[in-house]
C-alpha positions in Angstrom: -45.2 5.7 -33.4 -44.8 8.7 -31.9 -41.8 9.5 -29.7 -41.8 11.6 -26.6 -40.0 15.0 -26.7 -36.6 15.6 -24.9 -37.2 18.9 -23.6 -35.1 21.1 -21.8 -32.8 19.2 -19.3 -34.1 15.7 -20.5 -36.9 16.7 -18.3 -40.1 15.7 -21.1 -42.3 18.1 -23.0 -43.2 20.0 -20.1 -39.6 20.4 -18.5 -39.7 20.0 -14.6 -43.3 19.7 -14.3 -44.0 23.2 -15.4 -42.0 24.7 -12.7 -39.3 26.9 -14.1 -35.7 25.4 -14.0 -32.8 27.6 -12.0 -35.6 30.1 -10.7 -34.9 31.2 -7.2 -36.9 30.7 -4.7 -38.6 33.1 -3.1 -37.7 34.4 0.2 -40.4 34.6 3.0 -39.6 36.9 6.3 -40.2 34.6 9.0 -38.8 35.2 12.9 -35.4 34.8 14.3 -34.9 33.5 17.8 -31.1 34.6 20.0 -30.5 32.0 23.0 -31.3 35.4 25.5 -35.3 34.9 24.2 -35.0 37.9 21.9 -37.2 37.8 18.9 -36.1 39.7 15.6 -37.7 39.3 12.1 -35.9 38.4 9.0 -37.5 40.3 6.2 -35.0 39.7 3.6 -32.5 36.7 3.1 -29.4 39.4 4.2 -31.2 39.9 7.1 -31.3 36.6 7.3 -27.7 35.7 6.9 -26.6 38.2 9.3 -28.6 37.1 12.2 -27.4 33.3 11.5 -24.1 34.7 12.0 -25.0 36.8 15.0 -26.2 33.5 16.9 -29.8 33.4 16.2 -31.7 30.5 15.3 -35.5 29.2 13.7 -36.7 28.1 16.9 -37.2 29.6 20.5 -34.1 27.7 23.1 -36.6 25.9 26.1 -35.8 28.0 29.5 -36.3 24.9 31.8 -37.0 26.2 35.1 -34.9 23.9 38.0 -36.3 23.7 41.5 -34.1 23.2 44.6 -34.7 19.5 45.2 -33.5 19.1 41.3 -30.0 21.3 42.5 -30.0 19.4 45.6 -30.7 16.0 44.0 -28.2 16.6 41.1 -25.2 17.3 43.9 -25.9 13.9 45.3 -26.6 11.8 42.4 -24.6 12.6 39.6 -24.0 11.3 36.0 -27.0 11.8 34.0 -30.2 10.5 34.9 -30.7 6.9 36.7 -33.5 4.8 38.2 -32.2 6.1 41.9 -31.9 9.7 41.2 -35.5 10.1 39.5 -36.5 7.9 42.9 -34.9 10.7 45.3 -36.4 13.4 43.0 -39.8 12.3 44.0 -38.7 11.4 47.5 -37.7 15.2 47.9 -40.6 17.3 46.0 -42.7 14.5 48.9 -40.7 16.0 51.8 -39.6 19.1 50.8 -36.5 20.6 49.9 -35.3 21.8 52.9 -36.4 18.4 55.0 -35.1 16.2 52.1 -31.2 14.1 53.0 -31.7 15.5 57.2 -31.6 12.1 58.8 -34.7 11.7 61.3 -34.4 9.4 64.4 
């Protein structure tokens, strides 16, 4: 009977699946995004660390462009989003924002 090898780590014969144990990994330049929208690449993992601590982040911040009736529906209805606000919302981009909340007779 044979008996399987320990290996390095108690990991078998061929350790951790043939990859190298405490190798680093290997860093790969990639983009950095600030909040402002300005893209700056990190080519090494220093550059990396400084623009984490300047603010930047992986991924792009969404610039969500409001229209008035949103500003004017917000004022009116507020505390997050509810069944009668999303109901003026569409009410208002119908009318327009300057005719929406005028009272007609």
């Amino acid at each position: 009977m044979r008996t399987k090898g320990i290996g390095p780590q108690g990991l078998g014969l061929k350790g951790n699946n043939g990859y190298s144990i405490g190798s680093p990994a290997k860093f790969k330049a990639h983009k950095m995004h600030s909040k402002s929208g300005k893209t700056v690449m990190a080519n090494t993992k220093q550059d990396h660390l400084d623009l984490k601590e300047k603010g930047y982040g992986h991924t792009p911040s969404p610039t969500k462009k409001k229209d008035a009736c949103y500003t004017k529906v917000a004022a009116r209805y507020k505390g997050g989003n509810s069944a009668y606000r999303s109901g003026a919302m569409v009410k208002c981009r119908k009318v327009g924002a300057a005719n929406w909340g005028n009272k007609s007779k």
